[in-house]
N, C-alpha and C positions, 0 to 999 in steps of 0.2 A: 428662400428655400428652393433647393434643384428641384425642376421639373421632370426631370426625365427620370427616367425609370431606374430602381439598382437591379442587378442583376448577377447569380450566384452562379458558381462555376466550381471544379477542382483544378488546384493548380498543376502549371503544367513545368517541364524544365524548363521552357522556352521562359518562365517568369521570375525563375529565379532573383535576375539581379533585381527587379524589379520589386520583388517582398523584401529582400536583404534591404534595400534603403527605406521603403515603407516605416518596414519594423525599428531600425534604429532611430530613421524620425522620429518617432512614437515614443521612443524610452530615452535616447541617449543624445548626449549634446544640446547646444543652443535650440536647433529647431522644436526639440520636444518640449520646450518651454514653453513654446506654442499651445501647446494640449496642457490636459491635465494630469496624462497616465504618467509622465516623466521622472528616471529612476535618475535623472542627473545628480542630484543632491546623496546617493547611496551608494551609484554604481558610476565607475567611468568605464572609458574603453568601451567592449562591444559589446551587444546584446547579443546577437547571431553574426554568422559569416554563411555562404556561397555554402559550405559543406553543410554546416548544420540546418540550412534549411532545403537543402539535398536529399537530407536524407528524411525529411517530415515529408517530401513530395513522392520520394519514393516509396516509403515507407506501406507497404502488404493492407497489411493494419489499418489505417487509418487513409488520413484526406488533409491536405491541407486546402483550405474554404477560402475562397476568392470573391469581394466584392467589387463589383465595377460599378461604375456610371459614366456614358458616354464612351467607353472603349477604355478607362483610366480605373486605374488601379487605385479602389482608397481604400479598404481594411480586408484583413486576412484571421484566418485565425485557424488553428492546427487539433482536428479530431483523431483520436484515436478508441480503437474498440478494444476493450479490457473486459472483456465475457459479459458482464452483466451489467459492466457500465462502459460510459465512454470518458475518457481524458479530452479536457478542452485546455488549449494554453495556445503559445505565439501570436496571443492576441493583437490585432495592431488598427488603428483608424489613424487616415494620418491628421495631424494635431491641428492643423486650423479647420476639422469639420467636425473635431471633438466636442462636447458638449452640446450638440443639437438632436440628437434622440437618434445617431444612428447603431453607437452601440448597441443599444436594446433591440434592434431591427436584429444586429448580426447575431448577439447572442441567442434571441429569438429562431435563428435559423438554422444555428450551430445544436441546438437541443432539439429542434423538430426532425435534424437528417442522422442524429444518433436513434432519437429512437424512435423514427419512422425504417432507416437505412438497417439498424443491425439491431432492433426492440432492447436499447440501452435503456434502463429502469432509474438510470442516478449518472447524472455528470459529476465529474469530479473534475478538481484543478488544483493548481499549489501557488500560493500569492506571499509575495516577502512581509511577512507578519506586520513590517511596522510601517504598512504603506496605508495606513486606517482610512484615508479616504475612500481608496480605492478599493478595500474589505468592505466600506459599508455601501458603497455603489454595486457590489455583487450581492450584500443581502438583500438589497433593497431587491433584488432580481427572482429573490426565493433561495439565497444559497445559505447555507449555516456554516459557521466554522464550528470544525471539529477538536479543538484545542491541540490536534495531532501535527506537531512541530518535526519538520528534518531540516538539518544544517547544510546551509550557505556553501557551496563546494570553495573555498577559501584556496586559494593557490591555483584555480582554474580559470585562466583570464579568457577563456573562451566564453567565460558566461558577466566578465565582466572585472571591471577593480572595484574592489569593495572599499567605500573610503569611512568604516566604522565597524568595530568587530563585534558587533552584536546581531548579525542578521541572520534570519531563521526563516523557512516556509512553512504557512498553515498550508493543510489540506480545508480545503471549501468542499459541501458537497448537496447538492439537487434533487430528489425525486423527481423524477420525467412521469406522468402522466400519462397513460394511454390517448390515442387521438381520437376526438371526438368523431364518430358518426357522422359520413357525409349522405 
């Protein structure tokens, strides 16, 4: 187990290329084989590109959530404030530090700065319905699926090739807690 300390941040352009390979570690190709979040078997081609995670850093709205340790770059993940709640997605840990409890650290940090940051009352997020591992790895978290399905952007290979024509997103969704009394 790493010694040294993780350490949160919002990303900046300067880190750009540096989430673009994160992120597709994480989901796409050989490497992501590595981990367990890996959409290789669903999805080819790409997760994100250089714009699209452009515009999650630039974006008014929201934060794209930066984890480091030691100066390096290992998970990211993308908030947004939607009035009463916050949108959580672009999740990424890169895949040989997956499985040792540090997701639960990011997510943990990703729901304390929604609603410590903008008093979000319910994270919300969209999970490709037939990734059930990884659905029950977010219930385990407190999240419930809502049965509330939208479709797979089919013919939009910015989000990826789709190699089976049944894919759909649940909406997942969290109660945020008030912070306890210091």
């Amino acid at each position: 187990m790493p010694t040294s300390e993780l350490t949160f941040r919002t990303a900046l352009d300067a880190d750009i290329p540096g989430l673009v390979e994160l992120i597709e570690s994480a989901y796409r190709g050989d490497a992501s084989r590595d981990g367990w979040t890996t959409e290789a078997d669903l999805l080819e081609g790409q997760r994100t590109d250089p714009e699209g995670v452009a515009a999650v850093v630039g974006n008014e709205t929201g934060r794209l959530l930066v984890a480091e340790r030691d100066g390096r770059l290992i998970a990211c993940c993308q908030l947004e404030h939607r009035g009463d709640h916050a949108y959580f997605g672009m999740f990424a840990v890169r895949p040989e530090l997956q499985g040792g409890g540090l997701g639960k650290v990011i997510i943990a940090e990703a729901e304390r700065v929604a609603r410590d940051t903008w008093g979000s009352r319910e994270m919300q997020m969209t999970v490709i319905r037939q990734r059930a591992e990884l659905i029950a790895w977010y219930e385990r978290r407190g999240y419930r699926r809502t049965g509330q399905l939208t479709p797979f952007p089919y013919g939009d290979e910015r989000f990826g090739i789709p190699q089976r024509d049944d894919l759909e997103f649940e909406l997942l969704v969290k109660p945020l807690t008030a912070a306890a009394p210091r």
